[in-house]
VOPAGU-2260 file (C-alpha; in pm, 1 decimal, decimal comma):
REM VOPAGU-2260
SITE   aa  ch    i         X         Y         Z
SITE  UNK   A    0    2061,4    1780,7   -1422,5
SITE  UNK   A    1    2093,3    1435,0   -1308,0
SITE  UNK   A    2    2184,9    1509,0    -964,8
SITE  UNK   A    3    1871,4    1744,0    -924,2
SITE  UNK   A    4    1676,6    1510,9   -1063,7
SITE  UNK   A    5    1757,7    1246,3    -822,5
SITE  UNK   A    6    1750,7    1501,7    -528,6
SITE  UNK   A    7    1389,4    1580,8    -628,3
SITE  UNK   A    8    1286,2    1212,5    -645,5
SITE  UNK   A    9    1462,3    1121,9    -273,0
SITE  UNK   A   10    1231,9    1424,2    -163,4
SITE  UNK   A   11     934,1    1320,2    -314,6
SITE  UNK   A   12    1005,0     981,6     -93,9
SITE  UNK   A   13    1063,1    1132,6     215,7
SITE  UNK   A   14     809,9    1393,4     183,8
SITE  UNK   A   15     539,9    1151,0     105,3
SITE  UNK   A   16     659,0     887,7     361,3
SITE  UNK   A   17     626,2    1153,0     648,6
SITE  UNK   A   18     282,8    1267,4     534,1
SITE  UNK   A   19     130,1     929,9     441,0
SITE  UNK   A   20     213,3     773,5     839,7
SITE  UNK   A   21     130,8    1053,9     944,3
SITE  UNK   A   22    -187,1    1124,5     792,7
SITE  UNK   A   23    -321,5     745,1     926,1
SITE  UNK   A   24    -232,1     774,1    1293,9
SITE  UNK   A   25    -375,3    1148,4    1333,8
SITE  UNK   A   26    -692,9     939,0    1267,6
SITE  UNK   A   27    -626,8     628,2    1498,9
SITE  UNK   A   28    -464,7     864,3    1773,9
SITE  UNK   A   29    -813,9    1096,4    1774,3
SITE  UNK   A   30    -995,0     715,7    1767,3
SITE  UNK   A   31    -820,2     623,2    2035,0
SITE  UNK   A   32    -852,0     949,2    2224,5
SITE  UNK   A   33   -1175,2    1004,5    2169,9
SITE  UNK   A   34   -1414,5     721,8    2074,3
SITE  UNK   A   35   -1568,4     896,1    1798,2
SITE  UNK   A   36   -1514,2     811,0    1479,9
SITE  UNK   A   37   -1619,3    1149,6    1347,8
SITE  UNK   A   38   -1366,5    1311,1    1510,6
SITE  UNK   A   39   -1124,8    1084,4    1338,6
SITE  UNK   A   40   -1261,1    1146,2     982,1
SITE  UNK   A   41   -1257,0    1520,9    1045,3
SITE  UNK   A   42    -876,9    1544,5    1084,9
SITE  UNK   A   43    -841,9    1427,5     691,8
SITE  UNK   A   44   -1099,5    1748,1     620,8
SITE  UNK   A   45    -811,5    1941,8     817,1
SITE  UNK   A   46    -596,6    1832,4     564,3
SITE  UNK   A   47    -771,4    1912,6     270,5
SITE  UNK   A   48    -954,2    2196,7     336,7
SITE  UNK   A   49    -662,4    2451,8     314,7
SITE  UNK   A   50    -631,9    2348,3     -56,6
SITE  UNK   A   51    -957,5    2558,2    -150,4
SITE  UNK   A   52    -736,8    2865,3     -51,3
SITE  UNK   A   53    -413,5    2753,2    -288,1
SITE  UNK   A   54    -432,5    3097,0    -527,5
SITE  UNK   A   55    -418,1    3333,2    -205,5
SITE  UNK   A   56    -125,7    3121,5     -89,1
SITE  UNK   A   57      52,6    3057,5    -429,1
SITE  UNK   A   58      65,1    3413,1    -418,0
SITE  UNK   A   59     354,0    3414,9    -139,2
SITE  UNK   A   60     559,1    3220,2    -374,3
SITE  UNK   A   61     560,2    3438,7    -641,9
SITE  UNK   A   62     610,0    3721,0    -354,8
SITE  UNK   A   63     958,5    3580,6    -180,1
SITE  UNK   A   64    1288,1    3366,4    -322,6
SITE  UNK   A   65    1068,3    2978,5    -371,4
SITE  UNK   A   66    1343,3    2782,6    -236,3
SITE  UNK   A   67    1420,5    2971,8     108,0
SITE  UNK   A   68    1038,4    2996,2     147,3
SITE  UNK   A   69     961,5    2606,2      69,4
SITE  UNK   A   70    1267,7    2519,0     327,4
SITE  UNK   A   71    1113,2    2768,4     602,5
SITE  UNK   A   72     787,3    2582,0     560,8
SITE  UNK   A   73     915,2    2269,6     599,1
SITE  UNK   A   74    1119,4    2371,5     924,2
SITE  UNK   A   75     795,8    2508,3    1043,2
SITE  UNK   A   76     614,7    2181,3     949,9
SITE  UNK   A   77     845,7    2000,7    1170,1
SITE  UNK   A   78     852,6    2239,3    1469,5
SITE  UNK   A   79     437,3    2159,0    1430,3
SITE  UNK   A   80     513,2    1823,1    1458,5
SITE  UNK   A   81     724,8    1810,9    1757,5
SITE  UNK   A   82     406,9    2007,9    1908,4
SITE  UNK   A   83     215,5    1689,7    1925,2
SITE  UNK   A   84     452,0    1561,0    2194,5
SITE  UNK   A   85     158,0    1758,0    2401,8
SITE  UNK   A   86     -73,0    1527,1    2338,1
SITE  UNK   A   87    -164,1    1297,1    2683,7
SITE  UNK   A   88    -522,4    1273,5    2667,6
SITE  UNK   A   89    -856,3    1383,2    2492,9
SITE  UNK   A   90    -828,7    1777,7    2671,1
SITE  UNK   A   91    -529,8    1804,7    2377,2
SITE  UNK   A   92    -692,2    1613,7    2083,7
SITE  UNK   A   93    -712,4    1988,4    1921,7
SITE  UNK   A   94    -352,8    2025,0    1858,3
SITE  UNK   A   95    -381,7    1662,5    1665,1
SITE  UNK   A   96    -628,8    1897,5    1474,2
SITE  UNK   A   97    -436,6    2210,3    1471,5
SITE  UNK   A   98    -155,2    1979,7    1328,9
SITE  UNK   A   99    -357,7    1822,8    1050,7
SITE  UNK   A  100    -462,1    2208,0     923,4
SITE  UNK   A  101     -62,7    2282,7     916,1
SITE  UNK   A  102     -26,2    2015,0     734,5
SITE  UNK   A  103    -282,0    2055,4     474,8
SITE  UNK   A  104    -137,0    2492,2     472,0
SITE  UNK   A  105     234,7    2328,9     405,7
SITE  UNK   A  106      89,3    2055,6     118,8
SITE  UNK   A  107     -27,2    2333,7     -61,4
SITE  UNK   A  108     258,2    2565,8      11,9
SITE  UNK   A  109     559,7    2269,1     -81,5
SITE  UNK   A  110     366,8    2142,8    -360,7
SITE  UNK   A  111     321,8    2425,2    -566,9
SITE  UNK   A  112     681,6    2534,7    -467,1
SITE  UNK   A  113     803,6    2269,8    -603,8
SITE  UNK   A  114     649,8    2224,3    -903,0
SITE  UNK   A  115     731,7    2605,0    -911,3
SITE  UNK   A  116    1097,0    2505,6    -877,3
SITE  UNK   A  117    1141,8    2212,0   -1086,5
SITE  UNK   A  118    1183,0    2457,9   -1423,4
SITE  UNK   A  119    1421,2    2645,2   -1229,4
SITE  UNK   A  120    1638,7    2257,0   -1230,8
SITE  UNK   A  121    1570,1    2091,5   -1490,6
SITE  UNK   A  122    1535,4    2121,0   -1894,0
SITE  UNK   A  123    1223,3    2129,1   -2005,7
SITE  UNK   A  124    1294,3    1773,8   -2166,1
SITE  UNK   A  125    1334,9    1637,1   -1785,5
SITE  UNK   A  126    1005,4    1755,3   -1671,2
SITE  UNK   A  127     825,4    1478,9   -1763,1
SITE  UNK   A  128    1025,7    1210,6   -1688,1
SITE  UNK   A  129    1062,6    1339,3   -1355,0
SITE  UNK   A  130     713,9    1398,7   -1297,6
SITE  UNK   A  131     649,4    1053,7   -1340,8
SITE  UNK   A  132     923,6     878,2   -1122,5
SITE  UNK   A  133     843,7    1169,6    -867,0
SITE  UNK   A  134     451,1    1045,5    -902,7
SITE  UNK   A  135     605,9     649,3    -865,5
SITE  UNK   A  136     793,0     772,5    -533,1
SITE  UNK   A  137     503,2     884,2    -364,4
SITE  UNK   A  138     247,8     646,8    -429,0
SITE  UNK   A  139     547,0     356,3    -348,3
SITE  UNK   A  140     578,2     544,6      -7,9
SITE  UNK   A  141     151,7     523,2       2,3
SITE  UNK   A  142     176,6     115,8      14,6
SITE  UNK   A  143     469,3     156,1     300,7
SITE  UNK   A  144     437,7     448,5     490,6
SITE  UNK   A  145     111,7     377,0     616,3
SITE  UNK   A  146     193,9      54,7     750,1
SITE  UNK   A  147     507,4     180,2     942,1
SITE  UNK   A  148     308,2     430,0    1066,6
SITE  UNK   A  149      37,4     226,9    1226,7
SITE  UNK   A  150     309,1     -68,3    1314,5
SITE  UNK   A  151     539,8     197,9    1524,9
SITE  UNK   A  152     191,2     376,3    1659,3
SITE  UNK   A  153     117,4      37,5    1794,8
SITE  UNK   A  154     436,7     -24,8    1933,8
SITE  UNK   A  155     545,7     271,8    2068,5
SITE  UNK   A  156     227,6     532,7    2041,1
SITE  UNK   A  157     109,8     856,1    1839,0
SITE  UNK   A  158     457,6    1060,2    2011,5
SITE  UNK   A  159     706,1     776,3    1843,2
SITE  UNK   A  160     507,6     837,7    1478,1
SITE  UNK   A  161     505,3    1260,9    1599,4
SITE  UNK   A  162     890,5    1272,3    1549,7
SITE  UNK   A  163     947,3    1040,3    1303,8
SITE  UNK   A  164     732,1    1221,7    1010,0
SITE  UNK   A  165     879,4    1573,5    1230,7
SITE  UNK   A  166    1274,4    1393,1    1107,5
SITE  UNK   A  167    1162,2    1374,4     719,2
SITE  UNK   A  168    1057,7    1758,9     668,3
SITE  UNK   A  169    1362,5    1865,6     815,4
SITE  UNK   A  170    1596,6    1599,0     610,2
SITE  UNK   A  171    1391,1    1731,6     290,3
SITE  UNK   A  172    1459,5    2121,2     389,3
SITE  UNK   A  173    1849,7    2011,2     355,9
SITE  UNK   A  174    1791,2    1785,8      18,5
SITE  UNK   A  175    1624,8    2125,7    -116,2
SITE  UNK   A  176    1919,6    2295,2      -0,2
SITE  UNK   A  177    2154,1    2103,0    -221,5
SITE  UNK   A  178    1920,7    2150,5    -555,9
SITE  UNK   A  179    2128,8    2318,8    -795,2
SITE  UNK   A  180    1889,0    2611,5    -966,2
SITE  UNK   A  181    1990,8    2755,2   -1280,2
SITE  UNK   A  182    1753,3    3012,7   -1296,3
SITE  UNK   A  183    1497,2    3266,1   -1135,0
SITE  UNK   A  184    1224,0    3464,4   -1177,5
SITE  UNK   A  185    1331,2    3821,1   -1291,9
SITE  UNK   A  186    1000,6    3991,6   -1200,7
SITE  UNK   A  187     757,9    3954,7    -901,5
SITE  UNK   A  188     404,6    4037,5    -868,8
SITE  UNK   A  189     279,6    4391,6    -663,1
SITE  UNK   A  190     -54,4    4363,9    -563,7
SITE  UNK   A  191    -203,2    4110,8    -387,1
SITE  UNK   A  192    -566,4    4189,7    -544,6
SITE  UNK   A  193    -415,5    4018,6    -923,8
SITE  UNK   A  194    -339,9    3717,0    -745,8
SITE  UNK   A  195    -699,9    3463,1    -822,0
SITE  UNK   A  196    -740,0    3675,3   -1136,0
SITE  UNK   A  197    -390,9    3628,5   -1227,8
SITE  UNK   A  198    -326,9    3221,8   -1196,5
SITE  UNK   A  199    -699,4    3177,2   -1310,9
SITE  UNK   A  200    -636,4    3362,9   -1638,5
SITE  UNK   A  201    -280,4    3225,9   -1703,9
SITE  UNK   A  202    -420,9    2875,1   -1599,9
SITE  UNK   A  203    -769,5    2891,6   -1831,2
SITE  UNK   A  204    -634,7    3125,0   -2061,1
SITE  UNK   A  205    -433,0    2876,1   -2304,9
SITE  UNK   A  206    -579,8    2533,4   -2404,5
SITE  UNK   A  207    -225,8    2346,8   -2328,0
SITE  UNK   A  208    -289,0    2429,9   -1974,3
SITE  UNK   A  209    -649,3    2413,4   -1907,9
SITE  UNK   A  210    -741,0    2086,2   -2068,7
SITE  UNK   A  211    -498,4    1868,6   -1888,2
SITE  UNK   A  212    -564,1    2061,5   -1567,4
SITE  UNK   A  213    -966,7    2003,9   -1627,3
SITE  UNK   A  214    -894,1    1628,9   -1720,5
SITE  UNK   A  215    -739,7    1616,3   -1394,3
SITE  UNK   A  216    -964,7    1772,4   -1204,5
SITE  UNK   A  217   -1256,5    1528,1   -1368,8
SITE  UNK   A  218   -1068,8    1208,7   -1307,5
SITE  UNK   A  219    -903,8    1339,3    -934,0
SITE  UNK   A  220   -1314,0    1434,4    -860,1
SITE  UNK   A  221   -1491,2    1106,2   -1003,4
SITE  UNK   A  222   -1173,9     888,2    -795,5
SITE  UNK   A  223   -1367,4    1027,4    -455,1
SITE  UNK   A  224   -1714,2     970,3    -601,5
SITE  UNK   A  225   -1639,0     637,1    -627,9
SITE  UNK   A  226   -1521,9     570,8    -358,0
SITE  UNK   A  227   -1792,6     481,5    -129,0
SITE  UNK   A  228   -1911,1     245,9    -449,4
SITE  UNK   A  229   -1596,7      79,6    -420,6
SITE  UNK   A  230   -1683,3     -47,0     -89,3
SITE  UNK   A  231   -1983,2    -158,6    -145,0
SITE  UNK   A  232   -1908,1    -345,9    -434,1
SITE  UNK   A  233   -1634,2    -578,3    -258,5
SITE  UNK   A  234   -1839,0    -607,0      80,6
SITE  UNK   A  235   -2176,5    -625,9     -38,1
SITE  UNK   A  236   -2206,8    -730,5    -383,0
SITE  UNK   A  237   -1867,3    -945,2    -426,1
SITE  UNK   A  238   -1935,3   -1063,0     -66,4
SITE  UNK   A  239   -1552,5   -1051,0      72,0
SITE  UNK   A  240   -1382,7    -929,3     373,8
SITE  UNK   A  241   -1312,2    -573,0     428,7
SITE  UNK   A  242    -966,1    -659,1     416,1
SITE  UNK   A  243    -973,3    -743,1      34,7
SITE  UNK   A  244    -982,5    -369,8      13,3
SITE  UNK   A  245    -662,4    -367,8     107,4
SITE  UNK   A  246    -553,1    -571,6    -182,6
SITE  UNK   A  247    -730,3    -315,7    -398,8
SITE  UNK   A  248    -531,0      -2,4    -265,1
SITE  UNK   A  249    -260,4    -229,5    -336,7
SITE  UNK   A  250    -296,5    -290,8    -673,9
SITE  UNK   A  251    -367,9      49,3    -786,1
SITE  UNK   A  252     -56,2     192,0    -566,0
SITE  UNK   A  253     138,6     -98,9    -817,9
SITE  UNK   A  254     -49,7      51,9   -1164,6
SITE  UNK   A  255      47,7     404,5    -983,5
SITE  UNK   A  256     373,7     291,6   -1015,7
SITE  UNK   A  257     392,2     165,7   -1301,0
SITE  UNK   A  258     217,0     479,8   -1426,7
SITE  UNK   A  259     418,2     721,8   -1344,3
SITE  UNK   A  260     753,7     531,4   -1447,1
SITE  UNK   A  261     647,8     527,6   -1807,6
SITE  UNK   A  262     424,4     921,9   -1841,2
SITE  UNK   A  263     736,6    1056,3   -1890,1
SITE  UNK   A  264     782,5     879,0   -2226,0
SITE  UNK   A  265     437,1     906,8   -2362,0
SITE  UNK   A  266     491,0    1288,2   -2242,3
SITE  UNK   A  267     770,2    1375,2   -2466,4
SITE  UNK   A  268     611,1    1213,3   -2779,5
SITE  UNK   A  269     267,0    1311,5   -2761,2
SITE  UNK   A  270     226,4    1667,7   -2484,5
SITE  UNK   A  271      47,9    1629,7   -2223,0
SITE  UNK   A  272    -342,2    1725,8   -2370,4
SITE  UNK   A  273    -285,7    1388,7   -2511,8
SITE  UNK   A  274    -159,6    1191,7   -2217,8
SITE  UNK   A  275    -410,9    1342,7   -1999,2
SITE  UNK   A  276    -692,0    1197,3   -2239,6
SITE  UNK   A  277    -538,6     861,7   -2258,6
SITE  UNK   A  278    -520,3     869,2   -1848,7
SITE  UNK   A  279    -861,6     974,2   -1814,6
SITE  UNK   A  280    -958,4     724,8   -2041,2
SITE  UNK   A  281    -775,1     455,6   -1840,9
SITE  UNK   A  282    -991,2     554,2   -1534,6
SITE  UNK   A  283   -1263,5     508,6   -1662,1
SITE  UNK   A  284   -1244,4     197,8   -1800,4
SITE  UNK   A  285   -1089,7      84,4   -1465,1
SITE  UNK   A  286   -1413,0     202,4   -1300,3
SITE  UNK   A  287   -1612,9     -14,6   -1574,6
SITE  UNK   A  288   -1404,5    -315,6   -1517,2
SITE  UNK   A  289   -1452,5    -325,6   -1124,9
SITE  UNK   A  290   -1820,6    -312,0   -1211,8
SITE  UNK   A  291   -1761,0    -657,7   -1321,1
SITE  UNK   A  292   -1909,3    -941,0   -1070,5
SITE  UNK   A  293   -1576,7   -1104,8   -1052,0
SITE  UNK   A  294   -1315,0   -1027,3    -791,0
SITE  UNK   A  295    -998,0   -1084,1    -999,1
SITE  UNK   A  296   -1157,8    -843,1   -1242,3
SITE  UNK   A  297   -1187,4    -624,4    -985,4
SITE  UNK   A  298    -809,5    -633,5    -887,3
SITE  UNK   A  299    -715,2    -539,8   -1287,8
SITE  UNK   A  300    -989,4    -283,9   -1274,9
SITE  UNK   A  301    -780,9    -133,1   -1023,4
SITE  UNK   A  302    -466,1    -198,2   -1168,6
SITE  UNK   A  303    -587,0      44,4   -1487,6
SITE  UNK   A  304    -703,2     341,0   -1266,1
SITE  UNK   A  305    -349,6     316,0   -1097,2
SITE  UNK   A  306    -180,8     382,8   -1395,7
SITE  UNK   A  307    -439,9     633,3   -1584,0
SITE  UNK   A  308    -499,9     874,8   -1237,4
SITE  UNK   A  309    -152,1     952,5   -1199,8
SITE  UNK   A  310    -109,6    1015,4   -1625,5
SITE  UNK   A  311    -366,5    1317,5   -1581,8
SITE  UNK   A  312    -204,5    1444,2   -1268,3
SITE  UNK   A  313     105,3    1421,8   -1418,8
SITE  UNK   A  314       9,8    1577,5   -1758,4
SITE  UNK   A  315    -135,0    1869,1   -1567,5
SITE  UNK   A  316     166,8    1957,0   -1365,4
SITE  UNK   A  317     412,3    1908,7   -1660,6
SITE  UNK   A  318     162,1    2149,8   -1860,0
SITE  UNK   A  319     154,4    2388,4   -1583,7
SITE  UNK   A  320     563,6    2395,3   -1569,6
SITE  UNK   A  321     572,1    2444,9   -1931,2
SITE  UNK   A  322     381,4    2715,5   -1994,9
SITE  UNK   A  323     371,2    2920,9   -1730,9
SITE  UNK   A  324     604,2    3236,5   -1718,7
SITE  UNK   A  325     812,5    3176,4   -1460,6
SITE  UNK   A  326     710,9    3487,1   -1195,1
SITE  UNK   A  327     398,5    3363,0   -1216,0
SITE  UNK   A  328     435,0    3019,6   -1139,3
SITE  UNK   A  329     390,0    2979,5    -756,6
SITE  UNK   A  330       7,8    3086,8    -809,6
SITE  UNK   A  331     -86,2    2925,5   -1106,7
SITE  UNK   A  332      50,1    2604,1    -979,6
SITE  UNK   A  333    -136,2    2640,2    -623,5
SITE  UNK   A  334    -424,8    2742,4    -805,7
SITE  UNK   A  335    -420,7    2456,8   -1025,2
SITE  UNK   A  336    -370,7    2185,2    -730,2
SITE  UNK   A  337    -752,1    2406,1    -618,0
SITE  UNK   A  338    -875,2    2315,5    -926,2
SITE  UNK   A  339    -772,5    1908,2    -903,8
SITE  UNK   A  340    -824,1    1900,3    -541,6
SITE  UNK   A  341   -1095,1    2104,6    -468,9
SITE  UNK   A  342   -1401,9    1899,4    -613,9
SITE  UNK   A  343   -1335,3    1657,9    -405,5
SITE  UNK   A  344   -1474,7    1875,7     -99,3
SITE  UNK   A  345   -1806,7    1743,6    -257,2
SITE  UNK   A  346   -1717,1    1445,2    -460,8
SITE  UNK   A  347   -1665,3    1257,6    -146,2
SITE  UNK   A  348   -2017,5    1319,7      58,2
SITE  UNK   A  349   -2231,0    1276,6    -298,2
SITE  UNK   A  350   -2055,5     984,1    -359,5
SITE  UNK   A  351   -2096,4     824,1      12,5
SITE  UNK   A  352   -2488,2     950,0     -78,6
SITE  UNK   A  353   -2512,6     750,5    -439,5
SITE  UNK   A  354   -2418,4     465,6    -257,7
SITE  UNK   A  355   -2709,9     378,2    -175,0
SITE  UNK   A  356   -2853,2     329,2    -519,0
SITE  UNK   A  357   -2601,6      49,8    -495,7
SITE  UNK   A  358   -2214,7     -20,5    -550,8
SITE  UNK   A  359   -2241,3     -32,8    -953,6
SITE  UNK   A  360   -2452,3     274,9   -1059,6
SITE  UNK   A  361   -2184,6     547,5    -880,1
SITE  UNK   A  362   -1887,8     370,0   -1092,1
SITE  UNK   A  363   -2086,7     385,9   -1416,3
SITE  UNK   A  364   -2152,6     715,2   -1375,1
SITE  UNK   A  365   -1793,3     825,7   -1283,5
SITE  UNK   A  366   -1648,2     655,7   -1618,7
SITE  UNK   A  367   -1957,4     822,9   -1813,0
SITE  UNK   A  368   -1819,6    1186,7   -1700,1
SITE  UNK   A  369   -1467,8    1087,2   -1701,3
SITE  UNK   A  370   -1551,7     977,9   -2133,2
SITE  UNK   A  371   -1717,6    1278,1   -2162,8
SITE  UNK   A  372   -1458,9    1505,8   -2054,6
SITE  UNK   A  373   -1188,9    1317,2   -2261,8
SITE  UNK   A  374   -1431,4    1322,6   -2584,8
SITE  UNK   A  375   -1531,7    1728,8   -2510,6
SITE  UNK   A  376   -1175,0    1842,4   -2413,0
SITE  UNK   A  377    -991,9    1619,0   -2682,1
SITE  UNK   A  378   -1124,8    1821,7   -3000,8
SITE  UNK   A  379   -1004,6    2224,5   -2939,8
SITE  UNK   A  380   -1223,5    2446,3   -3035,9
SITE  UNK   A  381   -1247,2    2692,3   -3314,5
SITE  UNK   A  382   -1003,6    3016,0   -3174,1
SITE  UNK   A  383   -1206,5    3331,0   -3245,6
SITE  UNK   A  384    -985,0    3653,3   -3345,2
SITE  UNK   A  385    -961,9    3794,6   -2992,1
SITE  UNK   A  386    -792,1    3422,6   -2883,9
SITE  UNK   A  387    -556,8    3456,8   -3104,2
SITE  UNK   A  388    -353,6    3725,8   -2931,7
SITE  UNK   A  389     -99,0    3643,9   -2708,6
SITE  UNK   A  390    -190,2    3632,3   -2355,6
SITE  UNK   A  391    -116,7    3936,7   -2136,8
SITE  UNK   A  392    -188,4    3987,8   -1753,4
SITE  UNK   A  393    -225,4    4356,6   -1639,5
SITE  UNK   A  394    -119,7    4477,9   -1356,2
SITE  UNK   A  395      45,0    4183,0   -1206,9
């Protein structure tokens, strides 16, 4: 268990060291190429967008053996890569895009894989603690990668950064080789029609999965709203240089860290309904505290989202794992990253829109929602007799 445990941590590092350099230069390179800075942005929507389709492609998980499939994509992902060697001038800025949308297929694809595959290695006891150092590893790699990405793009250009991330794919596809799996799923689905109906009713269908994945979702959503207010707030209220924003992604990648090296804990005493509450909680007090018209505050206020965020993204994938049958699980897990990722689709644009009722307002109003989900979701509500069956999914 050990050994897996490690192996899934090392990928979690490369993995999210190859997309996070990545993901900066596509945006510099199309800058660069281009001029327009709405080009550049619109690579990131690449990205994202393929998330709103994560039931549809859950559903190949559940269809074909998880581990040759999340290998193949990764393969794939690198041969996508290597495509951007192409690139010489602004006639080929689409295959910058092309490769930013097989990115965002594969995120969806490799992350609901693996959290599809993590049962399959690890007791159930693990899960959590893994979770959360697998949650530390990639938002360590966000304060590093980004930075080696942009260094080498200067240096060398966008084809230097192209087959570096293209080398940490493949070395993952080999580290998922050598993951030890004790078990499988004995039953696959048959019809492709079942497959939204299916993770949405596995996913909604029991409290211990749909309040940490709805807590998530909340807290993911208001992160995006705020944004925009975060901006404003250090350039226009606090009066500081844009580059004090980098201190701020800073400190929250630290509290990320911190974060998700002690969920694991809190997870095995109290489940994760509980530890999704207490992160969403965090959040939103971190949103209050950057309100504050002191920069230091600012910098803790930070700190406390860092560690809260990850907590609800953690308790939601641990909750998912744990009680989802396990021939279902490639679905309900994409679907689930839809229903934390999706909102943001919108969060984003309202919150760049609120904005402009000032810096403070946008934050308030993100903690206010993020309170009220933690208060509503916290107390379950009375089961009537029909909830009290078991749940069963026909014709799946």
């Amino acid at each position: 268990m050990r050994r897996n445990a490690g192996l899934f941590v090392a990928i979690s590092m490369l993995s999210g060291f190859g997309s996070s350099a990545m993901s900066l230069v596509s945006g510099i390179w199309i800058l660069d190429l281009t001029g327009s800075t709405g080009l550049a942005a619109l690579a990131g929507l690449c990205v994202y967008a393929p998330v709103l389709a994560g039931p549809w492609l859950g559903g190949l998980l559940d269809r074909a053996s998880r581990r040759p499939l999340v290998i193949a994509v990764n393969l794939l992902l690198a041969a996508a890569l290597l495509t951007l060697l192409a690139v010489r001038g602004p006639g080929q800025t689409w295959v910058i895009f092309a490769v930013s949308g097989a990115y965002g297929v594969s995120y969806v694809l490799i992350d609901a894989g693996e959290t599809a595959l993590l049962p399959s290695a690890l007791s159930a006891s693990e899960l959590g603690d893994v979770n959360g150092w697998r949650s530390s590893a990639q938002e360590g790699m966000k304060l590093v990668a980004p930075l080696a990405g942009a260094g080498l793009y200067a240096w060398q250009g966008g084809h230097a950064v192209a087959v570096l991330s293209a080398a940490m794919p493949i070395l993952v596809a080999v580290l998922y080789r050598a993951v030890r799996l004790n078990r499988t799923p004995s039953e696959r689905p048959t019809s492709w029609d079942h497959d939204l109906r299916t993770g949405l009713a596995v996913l909604i269908g029991q409290r211990a999965t749909r309040v940490p994945v709805l807590l998530a979702a909340t807290s993911i959503a208001m992160s995006g709203f705020g944004t925009a207010a975060v901006y404003a707030i250090v350039v226009a209220e606090l009066r500081l240089p844009t580059t004090f924003l980098g201190v701020l992604a800073g400190a929250q990648g630290a509290g990320s860290i911190l974060g998700g090296l002690v969920v694991g804990r809190f997870l095995t005493r109290r489940g994760p309904v509980a530890v999704g509450v207490a992160g969403t909680v965090l959040f939103a007090v971190g949103c209050l505290v950057r309100c504050l018209p002191w920069w230091p505050a600012t910098v803790v206020g930070a700190v406390v989202a860092g560690i809260g965020l990850p907590w609800t993204l953690v308790a939601a994938v641990t909750a998912v794992q744990t009680h989802t049958p396990a021939a279902l699980l490639g679905r309900v897990a994409a679907t689930a990253n839809t229903a934390m990722f999706g909102p943001l689709v919108l969060a984003i644009p309202l919150g760049s829109a609120a904005v402009h009722l000032g810096g403070r307002p946008p934050l308030i109003a993100a903690a206010v929602l993020c309170l009220a989900a933690a208060v509503t979701l916290r107390v379950p509500k009375p089961r009537r007799p029909e909830e009290s069956a078991p749940l069963v999914i026909v014709g799946s």
